[in-house]
N, C-alpha and C positions, 0 to 999 in steps of 0.2 A: 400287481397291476391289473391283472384280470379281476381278480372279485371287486377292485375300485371302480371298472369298467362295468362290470353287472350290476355296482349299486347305482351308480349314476342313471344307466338306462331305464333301469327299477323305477327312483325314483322319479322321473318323469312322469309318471302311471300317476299317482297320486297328487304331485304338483298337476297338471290336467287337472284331474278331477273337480279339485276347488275354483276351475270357472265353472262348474255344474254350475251353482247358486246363479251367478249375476246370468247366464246364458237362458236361464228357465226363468228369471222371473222378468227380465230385460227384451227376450225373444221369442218366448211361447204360449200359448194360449194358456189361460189358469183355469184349475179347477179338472184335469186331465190326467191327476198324476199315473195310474197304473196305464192308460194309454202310452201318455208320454215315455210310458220306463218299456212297455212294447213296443213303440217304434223306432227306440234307442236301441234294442237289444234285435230284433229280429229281421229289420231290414240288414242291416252290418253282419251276424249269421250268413244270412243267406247268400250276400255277396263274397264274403270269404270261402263260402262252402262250393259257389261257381269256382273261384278263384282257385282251391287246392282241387277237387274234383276227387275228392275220398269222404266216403261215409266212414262210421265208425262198424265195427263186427266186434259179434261176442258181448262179452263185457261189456264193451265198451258201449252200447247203447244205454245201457241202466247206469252205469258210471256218468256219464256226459249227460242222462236225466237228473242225476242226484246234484250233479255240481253246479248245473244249469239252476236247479231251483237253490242251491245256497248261496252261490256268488250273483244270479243277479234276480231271479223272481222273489223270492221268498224275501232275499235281502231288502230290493227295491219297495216289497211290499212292506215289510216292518218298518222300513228309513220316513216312507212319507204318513204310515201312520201317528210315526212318532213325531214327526212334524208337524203335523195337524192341530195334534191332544200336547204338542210342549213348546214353552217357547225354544227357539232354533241354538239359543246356548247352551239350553238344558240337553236338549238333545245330542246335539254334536258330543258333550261333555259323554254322557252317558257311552254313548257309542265308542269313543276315547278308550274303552276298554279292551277294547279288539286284540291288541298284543298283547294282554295278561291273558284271555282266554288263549290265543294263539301257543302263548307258551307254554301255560298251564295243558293242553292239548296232545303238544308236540313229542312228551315227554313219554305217554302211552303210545300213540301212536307211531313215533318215530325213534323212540328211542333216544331222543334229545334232553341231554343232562337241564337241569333247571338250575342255571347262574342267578345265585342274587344280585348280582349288578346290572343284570338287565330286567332282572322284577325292578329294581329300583329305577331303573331310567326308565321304564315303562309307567312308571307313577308320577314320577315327573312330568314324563310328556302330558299322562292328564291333567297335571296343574298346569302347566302351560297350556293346553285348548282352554280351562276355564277362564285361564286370566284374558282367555282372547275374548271369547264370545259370552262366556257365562255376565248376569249384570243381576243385579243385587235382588231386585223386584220380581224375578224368575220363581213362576210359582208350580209345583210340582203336580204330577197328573197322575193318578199308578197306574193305570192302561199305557198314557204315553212311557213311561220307562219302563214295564215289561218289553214293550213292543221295540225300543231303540236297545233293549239288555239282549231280546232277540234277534235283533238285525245283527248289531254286533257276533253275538256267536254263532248265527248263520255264515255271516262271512269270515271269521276265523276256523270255525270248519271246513269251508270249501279252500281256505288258503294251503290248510295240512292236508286235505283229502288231495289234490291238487298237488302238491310234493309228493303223497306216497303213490296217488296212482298215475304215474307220469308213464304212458306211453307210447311206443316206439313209432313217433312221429312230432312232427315241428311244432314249436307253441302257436303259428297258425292255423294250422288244422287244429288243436286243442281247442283255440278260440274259437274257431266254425264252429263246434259241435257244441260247444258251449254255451256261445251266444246264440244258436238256433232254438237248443233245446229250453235255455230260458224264454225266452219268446216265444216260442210257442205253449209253456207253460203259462203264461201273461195275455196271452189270447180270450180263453174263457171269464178269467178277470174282469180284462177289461169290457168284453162286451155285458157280461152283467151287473158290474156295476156303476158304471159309465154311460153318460149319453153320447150318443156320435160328436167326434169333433168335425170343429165348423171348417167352413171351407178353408185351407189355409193362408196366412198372406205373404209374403215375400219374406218377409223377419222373420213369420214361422219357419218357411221352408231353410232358411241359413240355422235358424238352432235348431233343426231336426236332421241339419246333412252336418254338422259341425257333431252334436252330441253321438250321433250313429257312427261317420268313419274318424275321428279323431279322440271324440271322450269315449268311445264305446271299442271299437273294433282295434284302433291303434293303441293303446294304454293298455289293454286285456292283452295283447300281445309279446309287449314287453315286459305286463305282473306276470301272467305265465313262462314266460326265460325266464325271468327272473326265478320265479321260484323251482325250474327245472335246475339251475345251479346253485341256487344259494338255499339255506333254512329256511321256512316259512318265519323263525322267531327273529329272522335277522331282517328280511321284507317286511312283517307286520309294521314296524315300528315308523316306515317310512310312508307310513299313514298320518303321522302326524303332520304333513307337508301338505294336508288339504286344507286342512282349516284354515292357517298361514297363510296359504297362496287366497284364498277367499277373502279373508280380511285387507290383504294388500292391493287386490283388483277393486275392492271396495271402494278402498281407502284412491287409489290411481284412478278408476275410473268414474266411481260414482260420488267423488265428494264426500265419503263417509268419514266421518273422525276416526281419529289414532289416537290412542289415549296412554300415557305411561303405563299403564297396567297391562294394555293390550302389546305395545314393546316388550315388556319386559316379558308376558305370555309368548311372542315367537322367539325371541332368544332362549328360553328355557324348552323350550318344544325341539327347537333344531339342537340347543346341545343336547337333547333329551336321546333325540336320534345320534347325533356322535358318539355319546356313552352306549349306548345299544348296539353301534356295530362294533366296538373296540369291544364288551363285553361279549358278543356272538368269535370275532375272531381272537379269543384269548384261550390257550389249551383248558381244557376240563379234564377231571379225572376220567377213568372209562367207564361203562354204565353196561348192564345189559340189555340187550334190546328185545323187544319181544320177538318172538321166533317169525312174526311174519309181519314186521313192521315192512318191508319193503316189496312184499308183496301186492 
């Protein structure tokens, strides 16, 4: 009953997420991305880091720079690159990859046995993002798929760094230090490559305080417990619940077609996730671990 409880809260993180899309193109100014992914990340920081009233020490500052730039600068930076340079099925698709790199990861770093049956339900679930979003005439970029093969293994590294360096403090504070330190890694960014955004207008300011304490600050809070209790290769997979929830808010809110293919893409996606977690919670033989995997 508890790990049913940790994956449901888990997956909230990711169902979130896929209103990014309609929230950013429906309530924010365009042409802003590494801005937008700065004031998503650093205002939400800084109110949490009021909120718990602890820095990090030691270690802990370079750890919380590292993870800062893979969970959400470096990631945010590769996601809208590869948005730009692909179309958003190709993209998404690619990125889709996330839990094979996460598994393939896991196994060095954590000492986590590699089940074929969640390689295989992990390949699943990327036919299901294609059939959701990929569409025939999607023509391929190789700048945009380094950049979305990057995003992807930026953020499946900070998923496993993130499990092994779990310290002795609440996945709030984790997310303070986290979400600060990306944001202000997104600072320099933004001012140089960006022109100032305009003044904002009332739509702005709702998807800039929606993306900051709910897609930003609440969702990083729950993937972090999450992944203080459970595997990263058992979380990765509940990544597939963004593209889903995006299509379906599409589809609810803005009129967009549903097409059998795109059905039949989140049915395969979500059993994709089912087989992923019955294969994470299924015994494995014993494995040894590296001597300082939990270090």
């Amino acid at each position: 009953m508890a790990r049913s409880t940790d994956l449901l809260l888990t997956a909230i993180a990711p169902a979130i997420w896929g209103s990014t899309y309609i929230v950013t193109t429906e309530l924010l100014p365009q042409g802003y991305p590494m801005t937008v992914a700065l004031l998503r990340a650093l205002p939400a920081g800084l109110l949490l880091l009021l909120l718990v009233r602890r820095l990090p020490w030691g270690c802990w500052w370079g750890r919380s720079l590292v993870l800062g730039a893979l969970n959400f600068s470096f990631f945010w930076a590769m996601l809208f690159v590869s948005a730009y340079r692909l179309p958003g099925g190709v993209a998404a698709t690619v990125g889709a990859v996330q839990p094979l790199i996460v598994i393939a990861l896991s196994r060095p770093l954590l000492g986590t046995p590699i089940r074929p049956l969640a390689v295989a339900a992990a390949m699943a679930g990327i036919g299901g993002v294609a059939l959701l979003v990929l569409k025939p005439s999607a023509a391929l970029d190789g700048i945009g798929v380094l950049a979305a093969l990057a995003g992807a293994g930026s953020m499946a590294a900070g998923t496993v760094l993130s499990r092994r360096w779990r310290p002795p403090v609440s996945p709030l504070t984790f997310t303070a230090w986290q979400l600060t330190a990306g944001g202000v890694l997104l600072v320099p960014v933004a001012l140089l490559l960006e022109p100032a955004l305009p003044v904002p207008t009332a739509a702005n300011l709702m998807g800039f305080v929606y993306l900051g304490l709910i897609g930003a600050a609440l969702t990083y809070i729950l993937w972090f417990r999450g992944l203080s209790r459970l595997e990263p290769s058992a979380v990765a997979p509940l990544g597939f619940l963004s593209p889903v929830t995006a299509v379906v808010l599409g589809w609810a809110l803005l009129g967009q077609s549903l097409t059998g293919y795109q059905i039949a893409g989140i049915v395969l996606a979500l059993g994709s996730v089912w087989v992923g977690q019955r294969a994470q919670a299924a015994p494995a033989p014993p494995v040894e671990a590296t001597a300082d995997a939990r270090s």
